[in-house]
Each structure stands twice: as structure tokens, then as C-alpha cells.
C-alpha positions in Angstrom: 6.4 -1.4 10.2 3.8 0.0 7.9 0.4 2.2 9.4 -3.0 2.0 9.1 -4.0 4.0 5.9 -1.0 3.2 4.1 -1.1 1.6 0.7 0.8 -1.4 0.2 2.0 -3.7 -2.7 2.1 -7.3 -2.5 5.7 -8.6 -3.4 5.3 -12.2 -2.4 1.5 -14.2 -3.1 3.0 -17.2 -3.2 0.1 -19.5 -1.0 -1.9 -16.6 0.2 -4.7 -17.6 -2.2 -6.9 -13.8 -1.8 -3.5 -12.1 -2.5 -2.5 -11.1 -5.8 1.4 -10.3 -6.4 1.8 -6.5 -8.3 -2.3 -5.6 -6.6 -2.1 -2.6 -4.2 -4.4 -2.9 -1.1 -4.8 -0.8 2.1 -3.5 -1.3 5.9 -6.4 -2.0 7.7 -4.7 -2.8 11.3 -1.4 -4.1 12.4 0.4 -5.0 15.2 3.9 -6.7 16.1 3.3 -10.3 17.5 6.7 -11.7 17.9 7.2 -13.1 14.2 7.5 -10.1 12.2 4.4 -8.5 13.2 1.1 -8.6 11.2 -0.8 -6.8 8.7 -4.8 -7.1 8.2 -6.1 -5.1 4.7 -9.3 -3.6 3.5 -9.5 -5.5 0.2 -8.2 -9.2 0.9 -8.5 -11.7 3.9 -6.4 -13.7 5.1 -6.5 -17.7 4.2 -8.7 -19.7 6.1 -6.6 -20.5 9.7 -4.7 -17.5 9.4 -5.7 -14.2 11.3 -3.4 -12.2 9.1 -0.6 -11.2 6.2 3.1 -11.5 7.1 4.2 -7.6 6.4 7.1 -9.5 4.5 4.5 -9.7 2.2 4.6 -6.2 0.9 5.9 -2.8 0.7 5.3 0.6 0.9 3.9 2.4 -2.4 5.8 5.2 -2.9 3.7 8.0 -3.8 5.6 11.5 -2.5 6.6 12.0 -6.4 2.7 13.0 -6.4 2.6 15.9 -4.4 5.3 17.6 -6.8 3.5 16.4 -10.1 0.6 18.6 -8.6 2.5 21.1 -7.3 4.2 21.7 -11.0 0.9 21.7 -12.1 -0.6 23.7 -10.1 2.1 26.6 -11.2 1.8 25.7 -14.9 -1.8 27.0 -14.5 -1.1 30.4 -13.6 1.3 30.8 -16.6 -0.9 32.9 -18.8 -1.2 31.5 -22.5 -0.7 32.9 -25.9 -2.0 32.4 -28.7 
């Protein structure tokens, strides 16, 4: 189940009319409810009649591969440089 605060990717927009497949959006609240549970986001809404997004819906963005971009960076910039 995802958190609040995570960053999700729709996978399936297929009759959620404010959802766009490949757009990345943010876990507002969510909660099991029997059927899979239920995500609500910061950037869409669900259709009218609908309280909220099946999490089948989405996955997780994966971002750890960010923290070791900066961290590589961050040691590149106390190489001195030469000219």
C-alpha cells in the first residue's frame, strides 16, 4: 500500500477521465476499504460518484537512484581541477 507523500505513476487511466496514464501525482490520503484499498491525490480528483482512485491504478516512482546521483556529485566537487 502506498503512503501519504509518495509519488505515484498512473499505469492504467482507462475511464478515470482527470487521470492521465505516464503523469506522476502525489498521495494525498489512503486507506484499505475492503476492495483493494483507496488512494485520494493532490493533483487529480476522482470522477464524479467516485470518492477515490483504485491503487491498482499506479505505482511507486522509484527515485532512490537520486540520492547516489547527488551523492557522486557531491564528491566530484571536492576533486580539485586542473587546468
Amino acid at each position: 500500500m502506498f503512503k501519504i507523500g509518495n509519488k505515484v505513476v498512473c499505469i492504467d487511466d482507462i475511464g478515470a477521465e482527470n487521470l492521465v496514464e505516464n503523469d506522476i501525482y502525489t498521495v494525498k490520503a489512503c486507506w484499505e476499504d475492503g476492495r483493494g484499498g483507496a488512494l485520494l491525490l493532490n493533483e487529480a480528483e476522482p470522477n464524479f460518484g467516485h470518492v477515490a482512485f483504485y491503487p491498482n491504478r499506479f505505482r511507486l516512482v522509484e527515485d532512490n537512484w537520486v540520492e547516489e546521483v547527488l551523492e557522486n556529485i557531491n564528491v566530484c566537487k571536492d576533486v580539485p581541477v586542473s587546468s
